[in-house]
Residue, then its C-alpha position, 0 to 999 in steps of 0.5 A: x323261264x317262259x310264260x307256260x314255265x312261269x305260269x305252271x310255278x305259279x300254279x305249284x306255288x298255289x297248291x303249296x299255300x293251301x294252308x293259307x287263308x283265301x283272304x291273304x292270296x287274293x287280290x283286293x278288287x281295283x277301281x279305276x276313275x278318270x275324273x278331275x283334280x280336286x275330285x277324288x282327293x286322298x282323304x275320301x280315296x283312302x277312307x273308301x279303300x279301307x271301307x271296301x277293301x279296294x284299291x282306287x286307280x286315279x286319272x285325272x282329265x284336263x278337257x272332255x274331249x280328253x275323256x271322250x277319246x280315252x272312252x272311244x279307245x277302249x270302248x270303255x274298257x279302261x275305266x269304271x267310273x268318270x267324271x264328267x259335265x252334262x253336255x257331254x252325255x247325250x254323244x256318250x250313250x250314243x256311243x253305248x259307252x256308259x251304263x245306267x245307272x242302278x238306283x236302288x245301289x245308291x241311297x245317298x241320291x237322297x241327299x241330293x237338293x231339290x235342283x239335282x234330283x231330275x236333271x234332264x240331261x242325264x236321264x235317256x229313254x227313261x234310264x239316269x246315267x249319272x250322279x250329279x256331283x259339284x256345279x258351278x256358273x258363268x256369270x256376270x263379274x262386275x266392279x263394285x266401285x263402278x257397281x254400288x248396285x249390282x247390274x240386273x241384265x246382260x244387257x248392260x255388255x251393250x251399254x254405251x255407257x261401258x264401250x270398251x270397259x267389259x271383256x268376254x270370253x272366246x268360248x262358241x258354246x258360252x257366248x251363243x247360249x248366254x246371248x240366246x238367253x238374253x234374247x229369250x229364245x226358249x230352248x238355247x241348245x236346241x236353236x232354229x235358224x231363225x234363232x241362230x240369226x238373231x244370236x249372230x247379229x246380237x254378238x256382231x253388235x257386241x263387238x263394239x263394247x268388248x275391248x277383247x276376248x280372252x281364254x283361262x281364268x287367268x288371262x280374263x282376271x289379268x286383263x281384268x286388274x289391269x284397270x278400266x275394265x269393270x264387267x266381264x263374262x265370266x268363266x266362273x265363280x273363283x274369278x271372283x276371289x282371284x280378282x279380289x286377290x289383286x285388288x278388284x272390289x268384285x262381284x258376281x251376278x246372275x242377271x234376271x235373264x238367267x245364265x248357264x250352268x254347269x254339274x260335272x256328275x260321276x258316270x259308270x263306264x261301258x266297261x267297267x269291271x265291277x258293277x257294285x264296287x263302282x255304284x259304292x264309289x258313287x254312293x260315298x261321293x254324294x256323302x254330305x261330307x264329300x259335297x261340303x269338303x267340295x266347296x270348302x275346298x274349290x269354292x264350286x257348289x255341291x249338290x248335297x249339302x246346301x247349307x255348305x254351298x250357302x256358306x260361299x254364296x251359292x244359293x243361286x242354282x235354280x235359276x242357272x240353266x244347265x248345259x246340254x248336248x247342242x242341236x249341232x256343236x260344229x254349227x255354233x263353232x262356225x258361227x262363233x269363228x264367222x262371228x269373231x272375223x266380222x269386223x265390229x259395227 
């Protein structure tokens, strides 16, 4: 049987079932998210599926370079709804690959804490693209034996006191904009050139207090317990408790400076299929129930239920200051790896 052959069986099948309801022939509408492991767990997947009659197609990502490749492949095409951090949008809708979202499709938006409600840099032209879902920081970790009092500033990762004992991570983005905000420069996304010399001489001065840069969770929290090392720029909130694992009284701080932070919110592809269905997912995300399981689950804060994020100390998102698209990312990678080959003062 070929293609035509197959199709005109098909069609006689078809006209044999008329007797059979609508419902039982068609299709259920398919849904397809790319998004990150611990996002669309089983439980939400299947509630939402039965509520709508849907299937749910999951992907998941490991980086956003990965999503914005899968994206730019097929125009869009491929998925519907994503997951995705802040600092990622600006070059999306350059690229036309999302659409705004319809507000009026998402009542749970209400539930939104006050920090989540207008979040600059997902709002372009005046349109929102995106539906804040889950944040977290990059803080200061320190040793509460070293600490009884927890340190106030980044200043202290250029303390003689603690040459050698703090440890950062080798991430251009983090390190230039946490030193920006340290130094009091007013936008760290947006950074003259005079702003830019002053970050690149401040980071060569740090050389001579970090006994290393590390890469992963993993790799700063073994560095970390191994001894002698008593602060680090963290990648996150869950090194503290890995930490704690092995033995480290440790802590997080946001020092008075402020530090970045981060909110990964669900985005509708260029392409997507099936606009109401895709606005629906987004909607059942921002449930109060989703955002407490969120940070019951993977200890990051949400964006709906603050009283859960208090449970796990995550009562500091006002004072982060949330990632945006840089002036000119390959900029700041130059001068992180001119930064990294200078020799240390």
């Amino acid at each position: 049987m070929n293609r035509r052959e197959f199709l005109s069986a098909a069609a006689a099948a078809a006209l044999s079932t008329t007797a059979m309801p609508r419902a039982a022939r068609a299709a259920p509408p398919e849904l397809r998210l790319l998004t990150w492991e611990g996002y669309a767990d089983d439980q939400w997947v299947n509630e939402f599926q039965a509520k709508h009659n849907a299937t749910v197609k999951v992907t998941y990502t490991g980086s956003v370079d990965e999503i914005f490749a899968k994206l730019l492949a097929s125009n869009g095409e491929d998925f519907d709804v994503i997951a995705v951090e802040t600092s990622s949008y600006k070059r999306l809708v350059e690229q036309k690959l999302l659409k705004p979202l319809q507000l009026d499709r998402l009542p749970n938006r209400a539930n939104l804490g006050p920090t989540f409600q207008a979040v600059k840099a997902i709002v372009f032209d005046g349109k929102t693209y995106a539906a804040p879902f889950a944040w977290g920081s990059i803080p200061l970790i320190y040793d509460k034996k070293e600490f009884p009092t927890p340190p106030d500033s980044w200043s202290v990762l250029w303390d003689d006191k603690y040459q050698g004992r703090a440890i950062a991570m080798d991430d251009a983005t983090n390190a230039i904009v946490t030193t920006a905000l340290f130094l009091g420069i007013k936008d760290p996304f947006n950074m003259s050139d005079a702003d830019f010399a002053a970050v690149k001489a401040k980071l060569i001065e740090q050389k001579k207090y970090v006994l290393t840069y590390y890469a992963g969770f993993d790799d700063g929290v073994s560095i970390f317990a191994q001894g002698n090392v008593v602060l680090m720029m963290s990648m996150g909130e869950p090194q503290v408790p890995m930490l704690q694992k092995k033995g480290v009284d440790a802590a997080l701080v946001i020092p008075k400076e402020g530090a970045i932070g981060w909110i990964d919110c669900w985005t509708i592809s260029a392409g997507a299929r099936d606009d109401a269905l895709a606005h629906a997912w987004i909607d059942f995300m921002l449930d109060k129930r989703v955002g407490t399981y969120i940070s019951e689950k993977t200890g990051y804060g949400n964006t709906t239920n603050l009283e859960a994020n208090a449970k796990i100390g995550l009562t500091y998102a006002d004072r982060l200051v949330f990632l945006e698209a840089p002036e000119d990312q390959a900029k700041r990678i130059k001068l992180w790896n001119e930064i990294k080959a200078t020799q240390a003062p």
